[in-house]
C-alpha positions as CSV (number, residue, x, y, z in Angstrom):
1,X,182.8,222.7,209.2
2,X,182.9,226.5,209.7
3,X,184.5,228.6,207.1
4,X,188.4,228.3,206.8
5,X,190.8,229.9,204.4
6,X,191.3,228.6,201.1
7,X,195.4,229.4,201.6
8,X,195.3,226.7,204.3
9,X,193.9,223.8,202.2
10,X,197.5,222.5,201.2
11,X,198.9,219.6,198.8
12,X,201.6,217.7,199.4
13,X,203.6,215.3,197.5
14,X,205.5,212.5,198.6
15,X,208.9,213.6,196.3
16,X,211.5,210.6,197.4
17,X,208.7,207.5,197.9
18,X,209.8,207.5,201.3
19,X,206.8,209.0,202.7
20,X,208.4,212.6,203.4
21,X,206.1,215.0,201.8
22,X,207.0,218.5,200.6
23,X,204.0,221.4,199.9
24,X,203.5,221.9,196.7
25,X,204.7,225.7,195.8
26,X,202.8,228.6,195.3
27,X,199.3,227.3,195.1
28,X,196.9,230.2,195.2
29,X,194.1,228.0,194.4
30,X,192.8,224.5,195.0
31,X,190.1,222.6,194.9
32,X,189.4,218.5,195.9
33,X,186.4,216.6,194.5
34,X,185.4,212.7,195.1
35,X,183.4,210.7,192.9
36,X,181.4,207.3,193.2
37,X,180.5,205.8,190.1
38,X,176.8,204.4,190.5
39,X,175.9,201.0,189.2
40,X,172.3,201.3,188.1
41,X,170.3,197.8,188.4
42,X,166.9,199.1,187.6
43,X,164.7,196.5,185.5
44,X,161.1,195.7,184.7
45,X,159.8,195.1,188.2
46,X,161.5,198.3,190.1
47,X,158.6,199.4,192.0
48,X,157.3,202.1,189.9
49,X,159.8,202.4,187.3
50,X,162.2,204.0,190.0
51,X,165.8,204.1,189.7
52,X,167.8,200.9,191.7
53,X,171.5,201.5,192.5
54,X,173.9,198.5,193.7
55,X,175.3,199.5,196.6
56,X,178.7,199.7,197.4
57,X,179.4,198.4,193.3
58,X,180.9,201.5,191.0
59,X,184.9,202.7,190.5
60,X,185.5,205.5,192.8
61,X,187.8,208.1,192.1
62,X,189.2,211.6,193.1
63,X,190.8,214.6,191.5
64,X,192.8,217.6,192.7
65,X,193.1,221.0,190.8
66,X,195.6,223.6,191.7
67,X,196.8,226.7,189.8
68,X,199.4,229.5,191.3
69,X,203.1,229.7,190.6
70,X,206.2,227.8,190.8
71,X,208.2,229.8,193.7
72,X,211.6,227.7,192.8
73,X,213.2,225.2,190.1
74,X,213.1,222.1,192.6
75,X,208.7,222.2,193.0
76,X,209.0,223.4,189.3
77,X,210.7,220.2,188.4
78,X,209.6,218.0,190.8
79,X,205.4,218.1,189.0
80,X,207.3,218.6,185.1
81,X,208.8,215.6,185.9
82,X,206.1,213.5,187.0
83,X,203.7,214.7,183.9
84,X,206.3,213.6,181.4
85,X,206.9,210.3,183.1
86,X,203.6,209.4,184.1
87,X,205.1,209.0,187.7
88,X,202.2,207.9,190.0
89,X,203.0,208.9,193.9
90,X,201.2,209.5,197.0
91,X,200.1,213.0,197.2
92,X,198.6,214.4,200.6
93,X,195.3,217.1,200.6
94,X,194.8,218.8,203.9
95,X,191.3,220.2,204.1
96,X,191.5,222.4,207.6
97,X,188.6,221.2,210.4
98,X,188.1,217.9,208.0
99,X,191.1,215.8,207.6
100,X,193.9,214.4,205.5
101,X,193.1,212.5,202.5
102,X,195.9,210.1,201.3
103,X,196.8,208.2,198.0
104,X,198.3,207.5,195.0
105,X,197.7,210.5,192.4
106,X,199.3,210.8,188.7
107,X,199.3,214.5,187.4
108,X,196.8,214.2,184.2
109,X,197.8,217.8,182.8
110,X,199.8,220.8,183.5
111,X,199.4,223.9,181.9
112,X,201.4,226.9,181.9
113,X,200.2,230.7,180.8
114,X,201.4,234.1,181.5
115,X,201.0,237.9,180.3
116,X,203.7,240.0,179.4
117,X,203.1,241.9,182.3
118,X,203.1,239.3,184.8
119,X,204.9,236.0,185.8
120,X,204.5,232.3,184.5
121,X,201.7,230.7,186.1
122,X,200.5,226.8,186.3
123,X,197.6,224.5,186.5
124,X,197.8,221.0,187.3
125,X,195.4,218.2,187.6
126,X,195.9,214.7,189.3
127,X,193.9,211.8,189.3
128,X,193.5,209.0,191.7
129,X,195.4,206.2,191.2
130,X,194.5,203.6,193.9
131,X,192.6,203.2,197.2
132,X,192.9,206.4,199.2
133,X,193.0,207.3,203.0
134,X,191.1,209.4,205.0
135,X,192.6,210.9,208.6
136,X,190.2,213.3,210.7
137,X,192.3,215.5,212.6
C-alpha cells in the first residue's frame, strides 16, 4: 500500500440499523488495530521447549480510535447516545488502497477536553462486537 492521507481513512456508522451509514464528524485522527488472541499448546515434548500455537483457536477482536470535534448536535448525539446505552451497531472503517472493514462495534469510552482558548474536543473508542467483514476495493 503506498502512502495515503490519514484525512481519508473515514468511519462510518450505521445510525438507523438500516444499513445507511453516515461519517462520523470531525475526525482529525484515527487509527484501526486487529487482534488474534493466540492459544498456546506448548507441553513437555514441544521439540525443544519451543512455543506451539493452535491454529485458527483464540477470540479475535478489533478496536477503532478517533479524536477531533463534533461539527454538529446530530453526530454529537448520535455517539453520546450509543455510550450511555451500550448500543452496539455496525460501524464502517475505510482504509484507502486496502478496503472496507465491516461489523458490529459498541463505543467503550468517550472523552471530551478543551482549553479555554480553543473548542470542545472528543475521543472515542469502539470495540468489536461480533464477526467482522472485510471488502478490498
Amino acid at each position: 500500500m503506498a502512502a495515503q492521507k490519514g484525512k481519508d481513512l473515514l468511519l462510518k456508522v450505521d445510525t438507523t440499523g438500516a444499513g445507511v451509514y453516515a461519517t462520523v464528524a470531525g475526525l482529525r485522527s484515527r487509527t484501526f488495530g486487529i487482534n488474534a488472541d493466540a492459544v498456546d499448546i506448548t507441553h513437555s515434548e514441544s521439540a525443544g521447549q519451543w512455543r506451539e500455537l493452535l491454529s485458527g483457536a483464540g477470540a479475535k477482536s478489533a478496536r477503532v480510535t478517533g479524536a477531533g470535534v463534533f461539527k454538529d448536535a446530530a453526530s454529537d448525539a448520535t455517539v453520546r447516545d450509543y455510550m450511555f446505552n451500550g448500543t452496539i451497531r455496525n460501524w464502517q472503517i475505510m482504509v484507502p488502497d486496502f478496503g472496507v472493514i465491516e461489523g458490529p462495534f459498541q463505543v467503550s469510552s468517550l472523552d471530551f477536553s478543551g482549553r479555554h482558548d480553543g473548542e470542545v474536543a472528543f475521543e472515542l473508542t469502539l470495540e468489536s462486537a461480533g464477526a467482522l467483514t472485510f471488502t478490498a476495493i
